[in-house]
N, C-alpha and C positions, 0 to 999 in steps of 0.2 A: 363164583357161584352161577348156578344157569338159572333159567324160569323169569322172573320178572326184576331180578337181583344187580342192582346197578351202582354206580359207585353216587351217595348220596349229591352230589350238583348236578348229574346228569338227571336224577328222578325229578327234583326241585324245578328244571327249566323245561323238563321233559313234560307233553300232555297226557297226560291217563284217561282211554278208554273204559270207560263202565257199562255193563250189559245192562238189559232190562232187565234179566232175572236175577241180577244182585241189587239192582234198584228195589225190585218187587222183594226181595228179601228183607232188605234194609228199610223197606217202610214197611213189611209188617212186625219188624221188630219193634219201630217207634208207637205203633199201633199196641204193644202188647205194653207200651211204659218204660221199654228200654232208652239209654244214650247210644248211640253210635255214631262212629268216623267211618266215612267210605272211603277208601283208600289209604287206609294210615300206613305211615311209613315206620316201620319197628328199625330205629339207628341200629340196636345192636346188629341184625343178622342182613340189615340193608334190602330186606324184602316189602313191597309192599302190600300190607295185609289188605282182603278183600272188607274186610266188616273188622271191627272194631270194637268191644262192649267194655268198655272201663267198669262199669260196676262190678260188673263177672272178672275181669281181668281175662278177659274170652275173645278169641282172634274165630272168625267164621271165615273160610274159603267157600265160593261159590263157583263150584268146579261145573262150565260150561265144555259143549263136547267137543274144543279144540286143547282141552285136556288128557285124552282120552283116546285110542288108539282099539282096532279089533281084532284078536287074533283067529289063527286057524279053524276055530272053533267058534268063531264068529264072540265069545266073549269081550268085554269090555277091558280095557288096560290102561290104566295108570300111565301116562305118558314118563320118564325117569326124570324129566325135570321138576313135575310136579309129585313125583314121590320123592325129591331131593329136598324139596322147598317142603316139603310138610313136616321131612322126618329133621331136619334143620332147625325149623321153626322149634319144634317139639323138645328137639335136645339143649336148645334154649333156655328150654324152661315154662315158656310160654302154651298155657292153652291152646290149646286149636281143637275146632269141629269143622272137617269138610262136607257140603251140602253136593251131592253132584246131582246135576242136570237133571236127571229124571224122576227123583225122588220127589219134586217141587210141585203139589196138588194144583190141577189145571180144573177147567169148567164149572157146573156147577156145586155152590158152595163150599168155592174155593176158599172165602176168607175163613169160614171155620176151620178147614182140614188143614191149610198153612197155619194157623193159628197152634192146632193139634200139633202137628208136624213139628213145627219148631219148638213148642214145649218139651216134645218128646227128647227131640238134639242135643235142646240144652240141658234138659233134669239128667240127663246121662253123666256129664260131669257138676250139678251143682243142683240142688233144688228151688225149686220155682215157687210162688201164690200168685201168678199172675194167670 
């Protein structure tokens, strides 16, 4: 497998890099009453997920723009590792929501519109009262 997909003793001894904008994702998940794992390792598919939500049984990618590639058209793209890893994850069985990089409300009264934002993400597969 390509993308961050390693043979499980190699991820275990291996350190993992976390961005701040999966940190800033992940705490305002916990802010909204969620559980999350940062960096959980799903055994089956050997990837490790970027967010974690056992309540949801819900895996969040926080696609940062070394994800992401531009073509001719100056358009944004999907790099093939991270569309291998998601459609992977997916065939799994496993929920998945990718958050990419720009979508991520910045300045003022960011904590409601992230708040907003990620309600939106996640009532797409599952309903929210939070």
């Amino acid at each position: 497998l390509l993308g961050k997909s390693r043979p499980y003793q190699d991820i275990m001894s291996a350190s993992v890099t976390t961005s701040r904008l999966q940190c800033e994702v992940a705490d305002s998940l916990r802010d909204m009453g969620f559980e999350v794992m940062e960096e959980y390792l799903d055994k089956r598919s050997g990837y490790v997920l970027d967010i974690w939500i056992p309540s949801l049984n819900l895996a969040v990618e926080v696609d940062g723009p070394s994800h992401y590639s531009w073509d001719e058209t100056r358009q944004r793209k999907e790099l093939g590792s991270t569309k291998l890893k998601h459609r992977l994850v997916r065939l799994l069985g496993l929920r998945l929501k990718v958050m990419p990089y720009w979508c991520w409300p910045k300045g003022p009264d960011a904590r409601r519109r992230r708040r907003e934002y990620l309600n939106g993400l996640l009532s797409e597969t599952t309903s929210l009262s939070t």
